[in-house]
N, C-alpha and C positions, 0 to 999 in steps of 0.2 A: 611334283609340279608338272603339269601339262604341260603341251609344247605352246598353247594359246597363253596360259599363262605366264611362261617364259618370255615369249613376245612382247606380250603387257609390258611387262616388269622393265626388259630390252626398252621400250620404246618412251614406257614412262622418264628413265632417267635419261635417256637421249633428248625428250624435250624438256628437259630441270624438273622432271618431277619427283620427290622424292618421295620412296616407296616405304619407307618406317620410319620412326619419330619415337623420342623419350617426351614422358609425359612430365608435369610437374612433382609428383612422388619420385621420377628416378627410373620410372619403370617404364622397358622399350617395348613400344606397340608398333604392329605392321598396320598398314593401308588395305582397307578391304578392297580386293579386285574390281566389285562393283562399283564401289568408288575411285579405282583407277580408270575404268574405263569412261565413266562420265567425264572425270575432267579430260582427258583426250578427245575426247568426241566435244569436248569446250574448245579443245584448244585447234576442232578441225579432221581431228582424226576419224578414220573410217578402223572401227573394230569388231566389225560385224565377222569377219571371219580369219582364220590363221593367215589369208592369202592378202586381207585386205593389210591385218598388221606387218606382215613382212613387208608390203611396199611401200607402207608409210616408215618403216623404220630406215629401207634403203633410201628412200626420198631424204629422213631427216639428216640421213650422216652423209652424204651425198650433199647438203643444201648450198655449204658455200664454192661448192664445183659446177652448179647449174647457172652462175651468175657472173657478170665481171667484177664489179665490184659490192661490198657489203653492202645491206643499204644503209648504214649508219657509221659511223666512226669517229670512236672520241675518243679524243689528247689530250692529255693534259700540258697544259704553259708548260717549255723550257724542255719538253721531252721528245726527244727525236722517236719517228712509230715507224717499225715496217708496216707496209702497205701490202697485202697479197693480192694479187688479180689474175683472175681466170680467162683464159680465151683458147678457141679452136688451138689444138697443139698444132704449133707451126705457122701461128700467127704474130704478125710484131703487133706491139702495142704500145701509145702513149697513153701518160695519164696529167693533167694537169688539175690546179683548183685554180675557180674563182671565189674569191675574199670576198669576206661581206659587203667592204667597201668597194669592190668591185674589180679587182685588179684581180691580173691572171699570174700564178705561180705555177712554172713547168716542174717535174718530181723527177728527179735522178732516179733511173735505172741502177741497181744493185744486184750482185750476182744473187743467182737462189738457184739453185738446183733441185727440181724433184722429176720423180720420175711421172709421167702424164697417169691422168687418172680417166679411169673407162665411164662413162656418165649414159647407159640406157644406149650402149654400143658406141660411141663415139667418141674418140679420146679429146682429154681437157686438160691445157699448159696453164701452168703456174708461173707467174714470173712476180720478182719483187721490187717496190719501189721504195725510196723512203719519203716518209713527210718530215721539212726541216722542222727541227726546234725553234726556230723562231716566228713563227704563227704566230699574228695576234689572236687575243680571244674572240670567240664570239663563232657565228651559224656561217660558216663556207658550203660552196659545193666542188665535190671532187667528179670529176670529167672522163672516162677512158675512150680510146680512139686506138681501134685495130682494124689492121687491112682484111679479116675476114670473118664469116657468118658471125650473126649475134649467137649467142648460147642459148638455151630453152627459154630462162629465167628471165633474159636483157641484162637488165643491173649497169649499162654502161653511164648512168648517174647515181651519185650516191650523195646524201650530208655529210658533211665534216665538220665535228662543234670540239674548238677549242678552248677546253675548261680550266678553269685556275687550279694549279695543284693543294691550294688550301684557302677558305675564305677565313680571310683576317678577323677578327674581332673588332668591334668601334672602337673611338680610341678611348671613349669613357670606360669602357669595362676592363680597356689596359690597363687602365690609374688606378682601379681599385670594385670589389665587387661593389653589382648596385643590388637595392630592392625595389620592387614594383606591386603596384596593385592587381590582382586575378580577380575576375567578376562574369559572371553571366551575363550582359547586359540588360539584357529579357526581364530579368528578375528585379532590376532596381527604376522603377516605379516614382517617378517625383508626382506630387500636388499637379502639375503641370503635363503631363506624360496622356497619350490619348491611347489609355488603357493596358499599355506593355509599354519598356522601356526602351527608346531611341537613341536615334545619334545625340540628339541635345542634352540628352542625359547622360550620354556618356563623356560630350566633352564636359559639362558642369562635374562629373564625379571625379575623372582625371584631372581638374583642375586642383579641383577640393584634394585631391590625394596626394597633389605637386606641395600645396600648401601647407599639409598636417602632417603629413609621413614622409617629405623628400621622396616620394616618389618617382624614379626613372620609366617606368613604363605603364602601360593598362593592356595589362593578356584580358584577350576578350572572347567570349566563345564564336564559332565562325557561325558571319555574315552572309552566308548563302544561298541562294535564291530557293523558296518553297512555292508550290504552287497556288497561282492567284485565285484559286477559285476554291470552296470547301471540299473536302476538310482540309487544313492547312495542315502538312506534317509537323508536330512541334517537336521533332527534333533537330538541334544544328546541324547533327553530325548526320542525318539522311535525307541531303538535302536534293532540291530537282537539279540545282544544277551547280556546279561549282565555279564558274568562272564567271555567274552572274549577280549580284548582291540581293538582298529580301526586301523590297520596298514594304516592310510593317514595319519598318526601323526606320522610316522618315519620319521626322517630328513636324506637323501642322504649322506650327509655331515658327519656325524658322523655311519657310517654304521661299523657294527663289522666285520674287516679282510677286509675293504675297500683297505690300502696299499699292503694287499697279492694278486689282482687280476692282472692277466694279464696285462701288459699295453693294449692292445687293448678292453680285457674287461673292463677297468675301465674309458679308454676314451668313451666309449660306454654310459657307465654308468652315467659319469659327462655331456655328451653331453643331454642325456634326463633329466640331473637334471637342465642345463639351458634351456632348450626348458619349463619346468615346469616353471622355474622364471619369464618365459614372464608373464604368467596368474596373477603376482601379479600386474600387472598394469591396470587390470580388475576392474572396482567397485562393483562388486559381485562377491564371492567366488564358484569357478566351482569345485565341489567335484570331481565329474566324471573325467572331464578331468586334474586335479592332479594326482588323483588315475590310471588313464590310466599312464598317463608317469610312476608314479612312479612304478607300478607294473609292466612294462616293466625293469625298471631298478634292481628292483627287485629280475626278474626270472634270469635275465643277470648274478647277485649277488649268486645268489643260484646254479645253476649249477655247477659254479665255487668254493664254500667257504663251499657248502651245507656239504660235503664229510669231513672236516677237522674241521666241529662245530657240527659233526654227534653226539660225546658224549654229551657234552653240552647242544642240544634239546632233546636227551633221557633225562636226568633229569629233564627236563620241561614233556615229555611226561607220565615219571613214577609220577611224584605228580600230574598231571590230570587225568591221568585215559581215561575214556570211554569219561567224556563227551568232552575232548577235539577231539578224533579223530570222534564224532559225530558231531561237530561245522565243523572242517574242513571237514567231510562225506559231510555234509547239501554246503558249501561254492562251493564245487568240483561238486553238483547235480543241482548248480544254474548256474553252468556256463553254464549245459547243456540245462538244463530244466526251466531257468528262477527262479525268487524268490517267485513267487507266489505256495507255492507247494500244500495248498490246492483244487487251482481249476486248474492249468498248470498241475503238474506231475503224471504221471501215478499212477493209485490207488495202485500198488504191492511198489510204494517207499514213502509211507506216514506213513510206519510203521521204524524206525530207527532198529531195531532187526530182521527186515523181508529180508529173502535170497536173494531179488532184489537188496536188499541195499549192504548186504556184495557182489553178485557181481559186483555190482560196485565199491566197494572199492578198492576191489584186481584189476579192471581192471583199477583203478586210482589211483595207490599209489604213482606216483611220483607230481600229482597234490597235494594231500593228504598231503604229505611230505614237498613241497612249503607252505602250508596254517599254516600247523604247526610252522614251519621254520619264518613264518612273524611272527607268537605271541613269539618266543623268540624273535626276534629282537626287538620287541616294549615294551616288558616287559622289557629288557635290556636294552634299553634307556630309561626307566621310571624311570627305577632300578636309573640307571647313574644318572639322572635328579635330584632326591629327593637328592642322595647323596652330587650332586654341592651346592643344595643348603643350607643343614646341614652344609656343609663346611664354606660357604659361613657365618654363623649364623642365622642360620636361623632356630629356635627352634622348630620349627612343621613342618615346611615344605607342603608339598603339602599336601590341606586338597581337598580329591577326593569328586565326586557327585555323587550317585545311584541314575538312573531315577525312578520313581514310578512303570515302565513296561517297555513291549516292544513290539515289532511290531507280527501284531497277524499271519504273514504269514515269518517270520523269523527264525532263525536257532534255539532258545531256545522254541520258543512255537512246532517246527517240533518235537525235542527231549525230553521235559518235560511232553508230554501226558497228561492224564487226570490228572495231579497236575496243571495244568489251567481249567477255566472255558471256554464253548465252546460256540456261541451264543449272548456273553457279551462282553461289552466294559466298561474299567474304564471310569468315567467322573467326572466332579464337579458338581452341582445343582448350577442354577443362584445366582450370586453374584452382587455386587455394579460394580463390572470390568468387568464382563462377564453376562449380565445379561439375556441372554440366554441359561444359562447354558455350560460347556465343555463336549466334549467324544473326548476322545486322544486315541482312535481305539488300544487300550492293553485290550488285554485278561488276568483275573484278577487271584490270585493265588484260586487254592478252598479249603476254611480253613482245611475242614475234610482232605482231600488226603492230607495237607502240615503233619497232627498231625500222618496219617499213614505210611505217608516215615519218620518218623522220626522227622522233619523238614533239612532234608539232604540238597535238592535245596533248601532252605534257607542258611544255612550254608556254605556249598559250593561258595554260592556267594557274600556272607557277605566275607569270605578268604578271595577269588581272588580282589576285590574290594579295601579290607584293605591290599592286599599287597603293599608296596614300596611309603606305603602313614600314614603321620603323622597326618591323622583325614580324618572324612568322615561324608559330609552333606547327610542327607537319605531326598531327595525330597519327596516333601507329607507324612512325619509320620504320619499322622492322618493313611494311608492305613495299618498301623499295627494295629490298634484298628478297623476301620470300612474306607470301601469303597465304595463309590459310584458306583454301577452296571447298566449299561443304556443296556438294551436289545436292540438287530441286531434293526433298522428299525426305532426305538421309540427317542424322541424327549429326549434330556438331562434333561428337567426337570422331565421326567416322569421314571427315575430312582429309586432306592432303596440302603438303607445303609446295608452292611453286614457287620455282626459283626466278626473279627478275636478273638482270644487268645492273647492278648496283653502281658498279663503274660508270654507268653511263646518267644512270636515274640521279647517284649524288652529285655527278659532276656539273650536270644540266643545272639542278639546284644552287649549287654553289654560286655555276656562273652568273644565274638569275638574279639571286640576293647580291654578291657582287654590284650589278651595275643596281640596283635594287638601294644600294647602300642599306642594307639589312644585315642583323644579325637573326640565325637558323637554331629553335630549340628543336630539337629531337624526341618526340614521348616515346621512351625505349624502356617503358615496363613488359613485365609478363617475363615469355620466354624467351631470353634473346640468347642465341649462340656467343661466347665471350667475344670473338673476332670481330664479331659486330661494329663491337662499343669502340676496339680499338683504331676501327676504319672509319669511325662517325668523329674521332678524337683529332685523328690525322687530318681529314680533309676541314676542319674549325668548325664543325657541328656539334654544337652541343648538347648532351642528354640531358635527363631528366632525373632527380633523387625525391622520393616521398619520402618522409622522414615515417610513415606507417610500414615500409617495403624497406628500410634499410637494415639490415642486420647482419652481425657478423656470424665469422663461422663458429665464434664460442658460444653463438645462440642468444647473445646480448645486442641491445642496439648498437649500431655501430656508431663510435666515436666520432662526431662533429668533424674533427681533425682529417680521417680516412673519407670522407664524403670526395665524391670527382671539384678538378677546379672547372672542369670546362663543361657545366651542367646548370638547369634550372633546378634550386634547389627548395622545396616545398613541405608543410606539415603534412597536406592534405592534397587531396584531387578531386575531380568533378564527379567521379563514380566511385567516392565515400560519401558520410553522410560528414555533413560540417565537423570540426575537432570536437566540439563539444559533443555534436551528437555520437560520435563515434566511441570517446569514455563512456556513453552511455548505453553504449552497446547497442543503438539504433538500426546499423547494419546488419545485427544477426536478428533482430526482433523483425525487420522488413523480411527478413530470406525466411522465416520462420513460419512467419504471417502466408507466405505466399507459396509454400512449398519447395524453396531453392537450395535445401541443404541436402546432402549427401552421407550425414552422420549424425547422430541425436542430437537436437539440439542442446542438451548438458554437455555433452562435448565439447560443443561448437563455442559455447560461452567460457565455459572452464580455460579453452584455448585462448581464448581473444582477452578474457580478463587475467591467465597470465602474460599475454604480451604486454597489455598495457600497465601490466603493476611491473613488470620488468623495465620498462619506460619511465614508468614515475621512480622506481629507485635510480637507473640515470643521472635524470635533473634533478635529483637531491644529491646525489655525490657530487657533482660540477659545479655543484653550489646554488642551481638555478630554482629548486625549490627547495618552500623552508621545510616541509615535512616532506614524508612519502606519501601520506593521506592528507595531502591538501587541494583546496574544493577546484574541482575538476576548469573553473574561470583561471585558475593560478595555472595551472599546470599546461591549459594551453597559451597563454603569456609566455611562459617557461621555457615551453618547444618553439614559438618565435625568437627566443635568445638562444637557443642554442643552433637555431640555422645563423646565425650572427656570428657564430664561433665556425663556420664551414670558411675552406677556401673556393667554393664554389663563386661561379662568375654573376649570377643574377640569383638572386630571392625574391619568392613569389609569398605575397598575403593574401588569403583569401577573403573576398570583403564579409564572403560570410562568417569567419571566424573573430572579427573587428567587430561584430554587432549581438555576434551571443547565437546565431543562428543555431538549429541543430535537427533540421528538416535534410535529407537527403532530395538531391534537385533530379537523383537519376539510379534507377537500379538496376544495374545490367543484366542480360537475359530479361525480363519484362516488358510488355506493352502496353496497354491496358490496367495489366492488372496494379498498376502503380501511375499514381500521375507524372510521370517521368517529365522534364522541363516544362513543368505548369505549374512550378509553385514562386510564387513571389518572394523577395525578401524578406525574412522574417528576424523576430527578437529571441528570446530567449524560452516567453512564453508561448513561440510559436504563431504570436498575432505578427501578419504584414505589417511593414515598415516601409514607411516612404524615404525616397533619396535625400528628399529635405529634414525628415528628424536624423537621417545619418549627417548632414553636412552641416546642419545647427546642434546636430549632436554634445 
């Protein structure tokens, strides 16, 4: 090993980078160097030379000696913290907090003894404070005050967010588990629906679901804002921006101040929302051309209604703040300039605070004003939505999805700056499914800049997410602990895990859903470290079980019985192909079709059709089917009664497995080459299905 690469290595795991990895066979792979050094130079690093690495290594383990205080620091309820704080050696110091509510708490001084530390020739005293255990929860600031020089860094403010050491469970899910509905929303399509599936249809399905299934919930896939101009990403999960909702998901139909329009504007309006209904008789869902009609219908709406809901959007404007009218800023610069802003838009508009920006704003505020104007609309049919379905009894209600990221040339990466990582794509390291490894082209958060804003764009988006929703699936939890980083160019496997603040990332969470009154599911497939599960157990986060992914270690499904209690427990997932289509071995036929296998495909299927004959014997010993070879309809019935028999806390149906589905709605690793979320609800024969032959079903 060089001495350059000694450094690397040094410096890598100095800033949580880890330098080797077991893969899904068992088998321990190192991180190629080249791959080390991009994410370092992601994370800021200068690795151009042995002199640059040695100062960035001294800089990183030196870091909390350049500052007085952290910039972050999180408690949990009822636990007393030391506090360490740096200042000139031979300085006194106070440190006080102000509470959220506003009041000031002075912090006792506690003895610490260390010996002063040399920081770039200048000695730096450590002294320690405590912070009392009786902290209410919530975002304080901590204060420090010494009689001499600030340090390099400053640091004499810092957050202090007092998190609950566990989020409780609702009390419904204390009495006993529930089941809920899983749906894409996108995909279920009523008679009525202007061309893809809306809020209207999603409170009409969860009502129907309350009705026929006892229904406690509707997991829905995330709402997230995609960009308003073609092509529209059609996936949830990369989306522009995450903390602002998709106005394709308004329904015409239920529009707010609809009967106060003009008659001629509103025949205008009705007239584009049936030219939209044609598109439902497409077998693949056209985002673009929905979005086009309905944004016509839209503007038609606004003109008209804009002026008389003008207070109503100010109150949506005053609790966003900046970043909303920076979402609509970015929406209004794509109409011009396209979506792509890092390599399309002039370099003086890539800075969101920079004076090309504001004059574009002021030369676009009645665009600006529309962009605004959609996210009340859809927030108020959200709003609406959750409430039908409360109504309806429906004890959680919509339990919403945060995707793991989002698109690296969209409205949240134009605006969040250097609190992403530049150069970098999230991904997965090959698995049993993907055995090529994933990169889903997200730019990943950079732990340091989350811990020095505070974690604000965390929080912020945790809110907005958990508004108007009775629980929220966080896709990929593992990316709160550690992320997979695939540098610009480089092959998914040759990736790296970076390590977050999970203490600080679950706590935040917690606290959110907390006052949130949410319940937190966890998607903790793949590869998770065991300590994971037991720290996602602890703080009342609950995993996830696919009843395709549970197996013991005698190589048999695992027994119903041994399933988590404290999990969402499911047959299926969005990146299978429906139960049925999966007996039918759908998923190896797509990876076949497309070239995503790694091993013959006789292999591939010899594998997949022993697991699932080892499945169907199973549900024939528990009693759940009447043969081993009974027709593939029975046998997923089957595997819904035997998540019946789980102590797990929530059961998830997939509504495509209630209609005969057996289309795969997504194939991971693919873009193109599969229509990945563009396929409609469909039957059994694979022809769409509308929401109303599901609800007259």
């Amino acid at each position: 090993m060089t001495d350059a690469t000694a450094l690397i290595v040094d410096l890598a795991r100095a800033k949580g980078v880890d330098t080797h990895w077991w893969d899904w066979r068992g088998e321990h792979r190192e991180v190629p160097e080249t791959s080390l050094r991009a994410v370092l130079e992601a994370l800021g690093e200068d690795t151009s030379s042995e002199e640059s690495l040695a100062a960035a290594l001294e800089r990183t383990r030196t870091a909390p000696w350049r500052r007085s205080l952290p910039p972050t620091v999180v408690q949990r309820e009822g636990d007393p913290l030391r506090l360490l704080v740096h200042v000139p050696h031979g300085s006194a110091v106070r440190v006080h907090v102000v509470l959220e509510g506003g009041e000031r708490r002075d912090l006792e001084q506690v003895e610490h003894v260390v010996d002063p530390h040399d920081v770039d020739g200048r000695l730096v005293g450590e002294a320690g404070f405590e912070v009392p255990a009786d902290l209410p929860l919530g975002w304080h600031r901590l204060v420090a005050e010494t009689d001499g020089d600030a340090l390099p860094d400053g640091g004499e403010r810092a957050v202090l967010v007092t998190v609950p050491q566990r989020l409780e469970l609702p009390a419904v899910l204390e009495e006993e588990p529930r089941t809920g509905l899983m749906t894409q929303i996108y995909q279920v399509r009523s008679s009525g629906s202007q061309g893809i599936g809306d809020l209207g249809d999603l409170a009409t399905l969860g009502e129907w679901a309350v009705r026929e299934h006892d229904a406690h919930f509707l997991l829905v896939n995330p709402l997230h804002a995609a960009e308003l101009v073609a092509p529209m990403e059609p996936s949830p999960y990369l989306p522009t921006s995450r903390r602002f909702l998709n106005p394709v998901y308004i329904d015409l139909r239920l529009l707010p101040g609809l009967a106060d329009l003009p008659e001629s504007a509103r025949a205008r309006v009705e007239d584009l929302a049936d030219r939209a209904r044609e598109l439902n008789a497409a077998d693949t869902i056209d985002r673009d051309a929905a979005w086009a009609l309905k944004d016509a219908a839209l503007r038609i709406a606004f003109r008209h209604l804009g002026p008389a809901q003008a207070e109503e959007v100010a109150r949506l404007h005053r609790d966003e703040g900046q970043p909303l009218v920076d979402f609509a800023t970015w929406c209004s610069l794509s109409v011009t300039y396209g979506t792509l802003w890092q390599t399309d838009w002039p370099e003086e508009l890539h800075d969101p605070a920079s004076a090309a920006v504001e004059a574009h704003r002021e030369a676009h505020r009645d665009e600006i004003s529309y962009v605004v104007w959609t996210q009340w609309v859809v927030r108020r049919q959200l709003a609406r939505a959750q409430q039908r379905l409360r109504a309806a009894g429906m004890t959680i209600g919509v339990i919403a999805d945060l995707a793991v990221g989002i698109h690296p040339e969209g409205a949240d990466a134009w605006a969040l700056g250097d609190a992403l990582a530049r150069g970098i794509d999230v991904g997965a390291p090959p698995d049993q499914f993907n055995q090529l490894g994933q990169n889903w082209s997200q730019p990943p958060w950079r732990p340091d800049r989350l811990a020095e804003l505070g974690y604000a764009p965390f929080r912020d988006m945790l809110r907005a997410v958990l508004a108007d929703a009775g629980g929220l699936r966080i896709d990929h939890i593992i990316g709160l602990f550690r992320l997979w980083w695939v540098p610009e160019d480089a092959s998914p496997g040759d990736g790296a895990y970076v390590r977050y603040d999970h203490e600080a990332l679950i706590g935040i969470l917690a606290l959110e859903a907390r006052r949130a009154g949410a319940v937190v599911i966890g998607e903790d497939l793949g590869v998770v470290e065991p300590w994971v599960r037991d720290h996602l157990v602890e703080r009342g986060i609950l995993g996830t079980s696919v009843a395709w992914f549970e197996w013991g270690e005698d190589g048999r499904p695992r027994p119903p019985e041994d399933y988590r209690e404290l999990c969402l427990a499911t047959v299926t997932t969005h990146d299978l192909p429906p139960s049925a289509g999966y007996l039918a071995l759908e998923h190896v036929a797509i990876r076949e079709r497309l070239g995503l296998l790694t091993r013959p495909v006789e292999e591939e299927r010899a594998a997949e059709e022993g697991s699932i004959r080892a499945v169907r014997e199973a549900l024939h010993e528990r009693g759940l089917l009447e043969t081993v070879d009974a027709a593939d309809a029975a046998v997923v019935a089957a595997l819904h009664r035997w998540l019946e028999l789980t102590p797990s806390r929530l059961r998830g149906v997939a509504l495509t497995d209630l209609v005969g589905d057996v289309r795969a709605v997504n194939q991971p690793g693919t873009d193109e080459e599969y229509p990945n979320w563009r396929l409609p609800l469909a039957g059994p024969d694979r022809r769409p299905i509308t929401l109303d032959e599901v609800v007259e079903g």
